[in-house]
LUMDO-252144 format. One line per 8 residues: number of its first residue (from 1); their letters; for each residue x negated, y negated, z of N, C-alpha, C. Coordinates in steps of 0.001 Angstrom, whole numbers, plus 500000, padded with zeros to 6 digits. Atoms other than C-alpha are relative to their C-alpha. Layout:
N
NUM = A = X,Y,Z,X,Y,Z,X,Y,Z | ...
END
This chain:
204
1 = XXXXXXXX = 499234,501247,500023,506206,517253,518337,500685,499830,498642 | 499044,500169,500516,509116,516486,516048,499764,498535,499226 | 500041,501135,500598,508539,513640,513157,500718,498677,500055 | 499455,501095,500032,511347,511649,513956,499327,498822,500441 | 499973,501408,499422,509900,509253,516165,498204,499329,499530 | 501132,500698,501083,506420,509159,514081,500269,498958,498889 | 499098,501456,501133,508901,507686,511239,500688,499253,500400 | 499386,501433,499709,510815,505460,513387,499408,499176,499971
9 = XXXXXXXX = 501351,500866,499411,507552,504098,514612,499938,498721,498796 | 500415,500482,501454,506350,503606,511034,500859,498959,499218 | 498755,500842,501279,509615,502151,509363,500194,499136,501117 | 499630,501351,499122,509935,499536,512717,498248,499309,499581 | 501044,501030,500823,505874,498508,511479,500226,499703,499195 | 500457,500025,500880,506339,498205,508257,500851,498872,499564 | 498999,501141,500108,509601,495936,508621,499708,499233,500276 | 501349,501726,499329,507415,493478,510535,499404,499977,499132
17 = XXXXXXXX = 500897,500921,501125,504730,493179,508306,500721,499533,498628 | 498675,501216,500973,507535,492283,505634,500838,499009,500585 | 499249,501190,499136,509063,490134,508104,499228,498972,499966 | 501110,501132,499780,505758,488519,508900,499567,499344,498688 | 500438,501021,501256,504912,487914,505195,500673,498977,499095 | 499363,500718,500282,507896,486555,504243,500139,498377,500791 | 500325,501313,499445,507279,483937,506880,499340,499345,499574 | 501190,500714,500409,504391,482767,505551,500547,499111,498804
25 = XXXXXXXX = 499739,501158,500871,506478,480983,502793,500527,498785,500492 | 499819,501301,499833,506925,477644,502866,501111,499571,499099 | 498991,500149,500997,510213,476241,502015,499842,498691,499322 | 499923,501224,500839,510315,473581,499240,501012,499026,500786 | 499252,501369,499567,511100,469935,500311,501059,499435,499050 | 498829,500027,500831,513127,469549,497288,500800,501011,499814 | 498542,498961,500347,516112,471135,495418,499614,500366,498666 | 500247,500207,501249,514641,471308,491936,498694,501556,499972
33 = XXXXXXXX = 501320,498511,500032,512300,475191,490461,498582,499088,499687 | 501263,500848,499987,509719,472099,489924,499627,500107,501703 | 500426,500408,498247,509537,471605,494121,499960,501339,500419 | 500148,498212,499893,509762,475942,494254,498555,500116,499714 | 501174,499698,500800,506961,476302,491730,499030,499427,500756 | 501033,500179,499559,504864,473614,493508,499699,500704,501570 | 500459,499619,498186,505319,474585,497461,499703,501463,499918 | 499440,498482,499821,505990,478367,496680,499546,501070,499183
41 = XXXXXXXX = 499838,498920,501239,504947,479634,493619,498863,501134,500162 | 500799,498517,499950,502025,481630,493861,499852,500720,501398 | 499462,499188,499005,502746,482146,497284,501218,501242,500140 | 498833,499378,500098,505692,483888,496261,499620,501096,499078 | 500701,499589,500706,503761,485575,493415,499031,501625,501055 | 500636,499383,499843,501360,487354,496058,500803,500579,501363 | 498647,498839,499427,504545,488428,498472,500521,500864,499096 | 498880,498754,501164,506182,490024,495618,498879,501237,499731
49 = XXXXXXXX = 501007,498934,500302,503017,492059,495066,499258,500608,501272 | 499890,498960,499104,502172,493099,498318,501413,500267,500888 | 498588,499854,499977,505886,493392,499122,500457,501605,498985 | 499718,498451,500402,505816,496177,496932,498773,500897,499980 | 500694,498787,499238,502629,497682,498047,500581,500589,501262 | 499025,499602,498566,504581,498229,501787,500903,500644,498952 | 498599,499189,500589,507372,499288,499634,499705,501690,499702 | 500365,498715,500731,505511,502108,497709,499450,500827,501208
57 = XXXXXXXX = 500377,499150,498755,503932,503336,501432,500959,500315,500260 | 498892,499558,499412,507304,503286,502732,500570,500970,499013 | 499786,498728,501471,508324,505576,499732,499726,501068,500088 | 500951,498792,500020,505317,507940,499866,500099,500692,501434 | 500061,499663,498393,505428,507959,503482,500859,500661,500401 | 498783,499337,499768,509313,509064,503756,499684,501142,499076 | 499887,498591,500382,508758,511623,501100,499023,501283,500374 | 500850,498806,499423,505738,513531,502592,500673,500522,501208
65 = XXXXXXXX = 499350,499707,498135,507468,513580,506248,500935,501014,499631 | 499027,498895,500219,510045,515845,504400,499586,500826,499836 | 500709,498628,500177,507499,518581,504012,498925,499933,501617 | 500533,499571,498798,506393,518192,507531,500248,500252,501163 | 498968,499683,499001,507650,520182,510127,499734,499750,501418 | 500704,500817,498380,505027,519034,513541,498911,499169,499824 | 501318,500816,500422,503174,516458,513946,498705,499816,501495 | 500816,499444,498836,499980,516933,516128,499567,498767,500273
73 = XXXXXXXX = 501048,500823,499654,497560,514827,517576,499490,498808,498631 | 500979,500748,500536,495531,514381,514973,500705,499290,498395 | 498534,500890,500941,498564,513041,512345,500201,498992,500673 | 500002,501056,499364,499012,510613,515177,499321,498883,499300 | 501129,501140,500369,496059,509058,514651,499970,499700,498616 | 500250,499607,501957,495481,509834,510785,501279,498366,500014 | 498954,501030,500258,499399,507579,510871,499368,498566,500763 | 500039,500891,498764,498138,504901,513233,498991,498983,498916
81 = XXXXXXXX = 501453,500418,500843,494692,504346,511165,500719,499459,498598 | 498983,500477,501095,497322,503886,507925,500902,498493,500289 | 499290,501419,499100,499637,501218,509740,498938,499071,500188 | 500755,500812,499541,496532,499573,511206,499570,499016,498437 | 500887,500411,500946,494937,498840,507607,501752,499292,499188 | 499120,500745,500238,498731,497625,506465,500577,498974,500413 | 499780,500836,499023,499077,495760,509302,499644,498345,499474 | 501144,500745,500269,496655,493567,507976,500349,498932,498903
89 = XXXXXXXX = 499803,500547,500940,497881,492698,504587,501094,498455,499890 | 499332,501096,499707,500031,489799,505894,498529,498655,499923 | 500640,500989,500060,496690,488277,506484,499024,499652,499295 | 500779,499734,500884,494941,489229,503598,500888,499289,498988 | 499046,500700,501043,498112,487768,501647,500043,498863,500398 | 499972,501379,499471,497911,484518,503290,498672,499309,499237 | 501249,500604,500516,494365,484054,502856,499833,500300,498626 | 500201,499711,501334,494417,484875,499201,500672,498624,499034
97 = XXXXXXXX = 499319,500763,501152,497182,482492,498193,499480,498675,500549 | 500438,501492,499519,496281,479384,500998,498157,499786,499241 | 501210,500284,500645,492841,479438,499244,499766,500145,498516 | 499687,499855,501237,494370,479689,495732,499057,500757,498958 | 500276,498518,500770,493064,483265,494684,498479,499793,499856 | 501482,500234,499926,489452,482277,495509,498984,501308,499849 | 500692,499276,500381,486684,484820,494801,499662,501142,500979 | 500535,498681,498973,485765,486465,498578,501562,500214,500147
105 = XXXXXXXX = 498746,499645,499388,489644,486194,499740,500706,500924,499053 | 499784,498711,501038,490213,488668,496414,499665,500935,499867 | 500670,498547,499798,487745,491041,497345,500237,500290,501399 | 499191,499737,499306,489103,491009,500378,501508,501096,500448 | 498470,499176,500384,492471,491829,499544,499931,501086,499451 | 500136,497854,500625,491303,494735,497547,499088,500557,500954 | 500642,498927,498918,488999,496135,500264,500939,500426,501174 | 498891,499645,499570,492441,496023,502241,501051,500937,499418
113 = XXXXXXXX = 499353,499230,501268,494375,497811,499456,499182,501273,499824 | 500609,498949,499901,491394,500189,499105,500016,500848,501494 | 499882,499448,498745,491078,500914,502799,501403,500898,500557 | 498712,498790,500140,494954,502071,502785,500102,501015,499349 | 499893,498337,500598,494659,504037,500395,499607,500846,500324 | 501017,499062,499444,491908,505755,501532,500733,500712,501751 | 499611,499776,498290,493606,505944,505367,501287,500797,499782 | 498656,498885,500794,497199,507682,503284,499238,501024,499624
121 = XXXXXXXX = 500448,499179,500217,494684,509755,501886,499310,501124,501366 | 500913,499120,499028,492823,510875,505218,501740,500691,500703 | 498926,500140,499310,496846,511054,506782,500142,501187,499198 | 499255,498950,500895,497897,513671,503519,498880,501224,500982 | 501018,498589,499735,494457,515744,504361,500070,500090,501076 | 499822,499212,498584,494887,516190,508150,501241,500389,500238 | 499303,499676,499869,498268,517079,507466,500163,501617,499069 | 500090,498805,500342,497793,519743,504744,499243,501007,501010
129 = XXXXXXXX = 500632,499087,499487,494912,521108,506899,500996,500662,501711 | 499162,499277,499518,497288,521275,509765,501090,500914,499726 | 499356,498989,500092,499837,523304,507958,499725,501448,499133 | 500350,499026,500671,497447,525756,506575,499570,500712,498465 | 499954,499344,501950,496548,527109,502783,500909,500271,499342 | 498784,500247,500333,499774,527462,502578,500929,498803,499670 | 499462,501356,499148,500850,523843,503147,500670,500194,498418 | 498630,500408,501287,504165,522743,500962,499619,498778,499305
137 = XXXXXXXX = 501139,500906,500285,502388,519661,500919,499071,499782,499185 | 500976,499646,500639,499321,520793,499363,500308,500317,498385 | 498997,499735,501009,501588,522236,496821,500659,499010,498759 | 499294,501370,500094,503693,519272,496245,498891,499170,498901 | 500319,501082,500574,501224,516919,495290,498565,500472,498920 | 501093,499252,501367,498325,519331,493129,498978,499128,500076 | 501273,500122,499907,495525,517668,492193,500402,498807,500220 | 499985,501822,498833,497008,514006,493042,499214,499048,498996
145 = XXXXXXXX = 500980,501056,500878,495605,512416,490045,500205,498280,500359 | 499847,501691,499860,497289,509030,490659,499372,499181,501213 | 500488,499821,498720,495942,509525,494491,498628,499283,499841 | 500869,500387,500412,492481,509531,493233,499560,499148,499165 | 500503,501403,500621,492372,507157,490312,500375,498501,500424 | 499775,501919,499058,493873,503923,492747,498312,499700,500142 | 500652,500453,499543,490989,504102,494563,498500,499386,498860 | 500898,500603,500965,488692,503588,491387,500555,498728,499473
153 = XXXXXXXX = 499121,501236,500901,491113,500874,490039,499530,499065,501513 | 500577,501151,499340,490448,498737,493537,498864,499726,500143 | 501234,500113,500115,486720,499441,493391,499759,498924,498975 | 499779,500874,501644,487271,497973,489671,499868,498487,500200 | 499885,501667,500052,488561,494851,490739,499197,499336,500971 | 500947,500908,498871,486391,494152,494158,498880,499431,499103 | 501508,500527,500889,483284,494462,491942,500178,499053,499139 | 499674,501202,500634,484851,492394,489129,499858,498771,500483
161 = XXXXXXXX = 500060,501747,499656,485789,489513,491362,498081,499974,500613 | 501759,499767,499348,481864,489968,492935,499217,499256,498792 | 500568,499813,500955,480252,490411,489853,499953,499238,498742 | 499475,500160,501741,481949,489326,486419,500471,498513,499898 | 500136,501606,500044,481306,485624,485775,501031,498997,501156 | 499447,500687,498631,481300,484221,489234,499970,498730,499823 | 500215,501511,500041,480928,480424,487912,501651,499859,499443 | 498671,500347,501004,484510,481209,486341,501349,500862,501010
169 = XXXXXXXX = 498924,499265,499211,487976,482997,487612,500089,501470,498748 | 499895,498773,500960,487408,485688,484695,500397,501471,501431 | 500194,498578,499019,486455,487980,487742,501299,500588,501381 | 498743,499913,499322,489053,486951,489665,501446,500845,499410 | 498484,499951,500991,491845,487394,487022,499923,501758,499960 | 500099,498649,500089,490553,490992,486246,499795,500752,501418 | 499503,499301,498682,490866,491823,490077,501154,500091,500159 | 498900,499992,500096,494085,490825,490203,500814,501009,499313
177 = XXXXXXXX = 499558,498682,500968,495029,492813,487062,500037,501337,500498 | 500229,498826,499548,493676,496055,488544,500861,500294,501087 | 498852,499618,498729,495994,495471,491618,501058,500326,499500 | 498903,500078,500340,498554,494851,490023,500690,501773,499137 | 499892,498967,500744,497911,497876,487740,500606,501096,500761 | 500031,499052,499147,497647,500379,490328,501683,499902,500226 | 498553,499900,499364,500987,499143,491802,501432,500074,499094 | 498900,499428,500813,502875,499467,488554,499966,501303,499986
185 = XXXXXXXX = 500007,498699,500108,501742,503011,488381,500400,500631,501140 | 498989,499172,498766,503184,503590,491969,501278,499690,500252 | 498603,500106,500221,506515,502114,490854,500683,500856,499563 | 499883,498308,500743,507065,505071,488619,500431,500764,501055 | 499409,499030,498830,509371,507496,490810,498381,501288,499501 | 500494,499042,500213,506863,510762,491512,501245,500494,500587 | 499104,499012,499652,508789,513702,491366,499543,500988,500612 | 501121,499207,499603,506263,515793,492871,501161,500758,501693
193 = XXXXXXXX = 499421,499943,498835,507880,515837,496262,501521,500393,500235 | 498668,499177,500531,511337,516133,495357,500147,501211,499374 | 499688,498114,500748,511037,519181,493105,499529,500861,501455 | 500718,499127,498778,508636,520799,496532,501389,499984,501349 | 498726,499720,498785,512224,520026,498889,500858,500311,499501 | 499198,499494,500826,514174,521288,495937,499726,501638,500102 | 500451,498358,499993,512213,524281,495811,500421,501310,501119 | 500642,499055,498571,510748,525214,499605,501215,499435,500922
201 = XXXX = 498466,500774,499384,513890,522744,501321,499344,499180,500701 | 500675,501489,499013,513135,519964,503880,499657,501002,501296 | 500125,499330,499439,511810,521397,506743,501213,499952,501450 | 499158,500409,499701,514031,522001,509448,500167,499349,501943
END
């Protein structure tokens, strides 16, 4: 089977759950960035930040598909299990901001954030292993350092908000941070993928 209609699939989910989260704002009753700030602001705050987690999947997601020439069964699923755990973050971003960044709805949100990652990660490895020891793929992305240190950076912050002076928002604040971290470091173009369709070509 032929990737196209795995990535149509994908890029018609992923436009919904940015469709759907942008709903979730509430438009200010006034005209004034005072009547923004109060109806909107950190609502708007925790769209813009998972707004560009979807972004950075949709990114990673288009540039692996260019080193993959069939997609089997078990890529199906691997993609499906990815979507499912993004799916989500509409309601993980809701409940985070309508409960104004409260302590479980933060560890939450990062056990959602962790769980994708982890589900992109199971999606890369049943795709290298389908194209062999050879895989362009495999190639491409080497040891994947940034791959592996997310998932310690959302561990970071679940436990924080858990853990690290729960009578206060300290724990909170330093969850946040760690999200945030992660997702500056997947703003950063990788070139990883580009040099591997520069090299080996797109497949065809």
């Amino acid at each position: 089977m032929r990737t196209s209609r795995l990535e149509a699939f994908s890029d018609g989910v992923l436009a919904i759950i940015i469709t759907i989260m942008v709903l979730e704002l509430k438009v200010p009753e006034g005209h004034t960035f005072a009547d923004l700030r109060h109806t909107a602001g950190k609502a708007l705050l925790s769209y813009v930040l998972s707004f560009v987690y979807v972004g950075i999947y949709w990114n990673n997601h288009h540039h692996m598909f260019q080193l993959v020439r069939q997609v089997s069964g078990g890529v199906l699923w691997a993609n499906l299990g990815l979507l499912f755990w993004l799916s989500l973050l509409p309601f993980t971003t809701a409940w985070m901001d309508e409960t104004d960044y409260a302590r479980t709805p933060v560890v939450i949100y990062g056990v959602n954030l962790l769980a994708a990652a982890l589900a992109y990660f199971v999606l890369q490895r049943v795709i290298i292993h389908g194209q062999g020891p050879e895989s362009q793929l495999r190639q491409a992305v080497g040891r994947d350092l940034k791959g592996k240190l997310s998932p310690l950076f959302y561990s970071a912050g679940i436990l924080s908000a858990l853990f690290v002076s729960t009578h206060d928002r300290l724990g909170v604040v330093l969850a946040i941070g760690c999200y945030v971290l992660v997702a500056l470091s997947w703003i950063v173009p990788d070139r990883r993928i580009d040099r591997a369709v520069r090299d080996f070509g797109s497949p065809d």
